[in-house]
C-alpha positions as CSV (number, residue, x, y, z in Angstrom):
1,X,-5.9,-15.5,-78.8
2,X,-7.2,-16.5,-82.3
3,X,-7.7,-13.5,-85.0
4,X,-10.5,-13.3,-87.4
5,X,-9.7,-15.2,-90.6
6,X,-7.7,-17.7,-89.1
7,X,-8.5,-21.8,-89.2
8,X,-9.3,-22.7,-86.3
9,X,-8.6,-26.1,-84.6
10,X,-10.0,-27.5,-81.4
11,X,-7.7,-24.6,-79.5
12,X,-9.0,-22.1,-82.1
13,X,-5.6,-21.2,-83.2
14,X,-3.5,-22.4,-85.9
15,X,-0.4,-23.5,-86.8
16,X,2.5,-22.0,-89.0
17,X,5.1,-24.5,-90.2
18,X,8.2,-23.1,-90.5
19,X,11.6,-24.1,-91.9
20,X,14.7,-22.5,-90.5
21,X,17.7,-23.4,-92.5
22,X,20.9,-21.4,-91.3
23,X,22.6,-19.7,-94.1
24,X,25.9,-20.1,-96.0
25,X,26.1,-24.2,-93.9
26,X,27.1,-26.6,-96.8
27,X,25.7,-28.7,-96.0
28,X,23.2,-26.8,-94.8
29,X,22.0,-27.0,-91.4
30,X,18.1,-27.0,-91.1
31,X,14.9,-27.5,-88.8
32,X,11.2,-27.6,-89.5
33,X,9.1,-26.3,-86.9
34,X,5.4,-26.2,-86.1
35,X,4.0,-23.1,-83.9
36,X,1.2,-21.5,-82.9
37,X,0.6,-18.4,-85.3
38,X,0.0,-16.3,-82.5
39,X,3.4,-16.3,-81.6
40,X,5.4,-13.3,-81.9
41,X,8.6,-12.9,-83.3
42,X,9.9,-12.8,-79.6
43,X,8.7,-15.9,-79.3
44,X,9.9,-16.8,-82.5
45,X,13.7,-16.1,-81.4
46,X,13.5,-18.2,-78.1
47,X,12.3,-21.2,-80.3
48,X,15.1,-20.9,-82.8
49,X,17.6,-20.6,-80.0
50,X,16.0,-24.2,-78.5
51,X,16.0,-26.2,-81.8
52,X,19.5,-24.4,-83.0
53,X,21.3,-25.1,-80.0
54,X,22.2,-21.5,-79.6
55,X,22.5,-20.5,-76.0
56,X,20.8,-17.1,-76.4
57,X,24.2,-14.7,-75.0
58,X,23.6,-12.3,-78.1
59,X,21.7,-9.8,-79.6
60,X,19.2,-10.8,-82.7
61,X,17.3,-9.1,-85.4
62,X,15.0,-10.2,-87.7
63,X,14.4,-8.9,-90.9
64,X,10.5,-8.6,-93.0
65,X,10.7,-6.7,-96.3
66,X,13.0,-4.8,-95.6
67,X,12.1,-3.7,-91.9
68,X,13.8,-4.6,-88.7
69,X,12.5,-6.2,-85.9
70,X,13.9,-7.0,-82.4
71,X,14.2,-6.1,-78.8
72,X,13.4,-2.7,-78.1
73,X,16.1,-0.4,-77.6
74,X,19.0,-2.5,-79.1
75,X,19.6,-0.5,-82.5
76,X,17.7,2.9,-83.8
77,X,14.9,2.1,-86.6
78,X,14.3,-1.5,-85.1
79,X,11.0,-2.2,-84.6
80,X,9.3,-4.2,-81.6
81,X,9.2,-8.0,-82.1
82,X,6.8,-8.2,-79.8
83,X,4.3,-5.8,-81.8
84,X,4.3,-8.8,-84.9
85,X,3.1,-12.3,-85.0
86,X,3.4,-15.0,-87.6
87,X,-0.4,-15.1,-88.2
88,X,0.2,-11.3,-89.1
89,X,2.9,-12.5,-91.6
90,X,1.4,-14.8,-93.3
91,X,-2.0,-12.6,-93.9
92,X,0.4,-9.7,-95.1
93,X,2.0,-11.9,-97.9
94,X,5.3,-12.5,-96.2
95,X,6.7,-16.1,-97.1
96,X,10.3,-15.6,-96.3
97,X,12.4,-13.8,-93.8
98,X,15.7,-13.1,-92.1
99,X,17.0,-13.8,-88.9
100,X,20.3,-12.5,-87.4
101,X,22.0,-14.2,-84.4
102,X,24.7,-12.6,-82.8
103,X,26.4,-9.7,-84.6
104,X,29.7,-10.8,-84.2
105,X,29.4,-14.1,-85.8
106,X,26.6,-13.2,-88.0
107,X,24.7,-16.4,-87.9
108,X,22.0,-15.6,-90.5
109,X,19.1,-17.7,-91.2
110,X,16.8,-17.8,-93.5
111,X,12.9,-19.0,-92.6
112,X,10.5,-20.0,-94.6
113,X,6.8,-20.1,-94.1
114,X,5.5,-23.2,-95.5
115,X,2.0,-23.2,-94.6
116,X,-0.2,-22.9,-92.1
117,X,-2.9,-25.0,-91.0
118,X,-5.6,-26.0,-88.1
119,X,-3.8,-26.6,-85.3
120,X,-5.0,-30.1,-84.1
121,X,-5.4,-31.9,-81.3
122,X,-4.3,-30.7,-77.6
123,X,-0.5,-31.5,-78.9
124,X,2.2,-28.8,-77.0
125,X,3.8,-26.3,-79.9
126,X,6.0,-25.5,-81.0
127,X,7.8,-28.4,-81.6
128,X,10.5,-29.4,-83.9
129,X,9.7,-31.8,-86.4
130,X,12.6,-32.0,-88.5
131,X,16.5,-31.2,-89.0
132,X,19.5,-31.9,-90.1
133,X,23.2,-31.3,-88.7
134,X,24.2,-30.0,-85.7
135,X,24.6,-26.4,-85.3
136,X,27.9,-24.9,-84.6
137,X,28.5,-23.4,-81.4
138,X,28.0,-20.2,-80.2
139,X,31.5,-18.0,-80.4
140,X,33.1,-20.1,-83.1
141,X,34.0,-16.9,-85.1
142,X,30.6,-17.8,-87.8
143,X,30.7,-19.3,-90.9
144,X,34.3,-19.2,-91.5
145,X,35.2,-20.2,-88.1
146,X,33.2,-22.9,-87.9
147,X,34.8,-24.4,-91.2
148,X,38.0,-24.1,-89.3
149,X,37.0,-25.6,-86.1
150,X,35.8,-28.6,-88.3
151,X,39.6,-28.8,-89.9
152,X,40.8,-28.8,-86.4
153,X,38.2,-31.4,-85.4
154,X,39.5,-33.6,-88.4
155,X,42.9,-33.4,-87.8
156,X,44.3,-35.3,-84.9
157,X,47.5,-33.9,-85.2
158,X,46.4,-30.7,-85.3
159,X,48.0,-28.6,-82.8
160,X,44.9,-26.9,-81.5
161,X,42.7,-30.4,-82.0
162,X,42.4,-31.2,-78.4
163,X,41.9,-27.8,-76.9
164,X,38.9,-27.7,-79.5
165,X,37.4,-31.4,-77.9
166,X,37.9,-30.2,-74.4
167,X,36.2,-27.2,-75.5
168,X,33.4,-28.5,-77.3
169,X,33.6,-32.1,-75.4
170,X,34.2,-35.0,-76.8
171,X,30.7,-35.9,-78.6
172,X,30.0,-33.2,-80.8
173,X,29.6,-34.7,-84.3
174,X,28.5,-32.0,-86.7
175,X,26.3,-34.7,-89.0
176,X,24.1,-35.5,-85.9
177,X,20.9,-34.7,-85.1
178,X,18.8,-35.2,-82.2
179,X,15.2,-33.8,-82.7
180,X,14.3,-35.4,-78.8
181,X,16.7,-33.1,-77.3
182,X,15.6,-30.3,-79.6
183,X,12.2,-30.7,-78.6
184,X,13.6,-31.2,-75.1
185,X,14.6,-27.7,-75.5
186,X,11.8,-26.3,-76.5
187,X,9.8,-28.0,-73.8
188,X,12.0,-26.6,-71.2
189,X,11.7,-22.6,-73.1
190,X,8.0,-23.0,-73.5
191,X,6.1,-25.0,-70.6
C-alpha cells in the first residue's frame, strides 16, 4: 500500500532501484534490481537470495546506520525486518546499507539505493535488470574459499579438481551471467 509522499504510478506505488554488489569479489560480483518500495527488508532478503543464486540455508542480517535488522529472535538487539521498508529508507536519508548472508561464510554485500521512481506500467517487480559474474556457491568457506575453489577449478591437475566439478557440476563458469534465470528466480519467489 502506497505511503503519503511517495510517486505514484498507475499501481500507486513506486519503485526503488537498487544495486547489490557482493563485497570483497574482484572482480566484483553485482545485480541491479527494481522493486516495489513497499517491500520490506524481508522481502528484501528473499530477492537477493533469487538474483544471488544463494539458496537461502542461512541466517541474514542487514545492517542501517548502525542498527540491525533481521528475523526475529535470531540474535539479541536485532531488530524486525519486517517492521522497515525501502520507501522508509529512502525518506529517512539512508542511501547505502549492509547485508550479511550466512555467518559462517560471511557473504557481505553492500546495496546501494540509486533512486527511486514511479513505478510504471502493470510490469511484475522486482525484477533484476543487471549483473555481472556468477555468484559463488553457498558453503564454499566465503571469500577466501571461493578464491580457492577457483584455483582448483583452473587447475586440471589439481588433485581435488574433479571432486569440485562433480560438486558444482560441470557448467559453472564464474564470468557468466544469466539475468533470464535470475529473473526466473525471482518469478518463482515472488508470484
Amino acid at each position: 500500500m502506497a505511503k503519503a509522499g511517495e510517486p505514484n504510478g498507475p499501481s500507486g506505488t513506486s519503485v526503488v532501484s537498487l544495486k547489490v554488489t557482493l563485497r570483497y569479489t574482484q572482480p566484483p560480483v553485482w545485480r541491479r534490481l527494481l522493486v516495489p518500495g513497499t517491500v520490506t527488508l524481508e522481502d528484501l532478503h528473499h530477492a537477493i537470495q533469487a538474483v544471488m543464486g544463494w539458496d537461502d540455508s542461512h541466517l541474514h542480517l542487514f545492517e542501517i546506520d548502525g542498527q540491525w535488522y533481521g528475523p526475529r529472535g535470531i540474535v539479541d538487539d536485532v531488530a524486525d525486518e519486517t517492521s522497515l521498508t525501502l520507501n522508509s529508507l529512502v525518506k529517512s536519508g539512508a542511501d547505502r546499507f549492509g547485508y550479511t548472508y550466512d555467518f559462517g561464510d560471511d557473504w557481505e554485500h553492500l546495496i546501494v539505493i540509486e533512486k527511486r521512481k514511479p513505478r510504471p506500467g502493470d510490469k511484475p517487480y522486482p525484477v533484476c535488470v543487471a549483473g555481472k559474474r556468477n555468484c559463488p556457491p553457498d558453503d564454499c568457506g566465503g571469500i577466501p574459499g571461493y578464491e580457492h575453489l577457483l584455483d582448483i577449478l583452473a587447475d586440471p591437475a589439481h588433485p581435488e579438481h574433479a571432486e569440485s566439478v562433480e560438486w558444482l557440476g560441470e557448467g559453472f563458469d564464474p564470468e557468466e551471467f544469466d539475468i533470464g534465470n535470475s529473473n526466473a528466480a525471482l518469478a518463482a519467489r515472488f508470484r
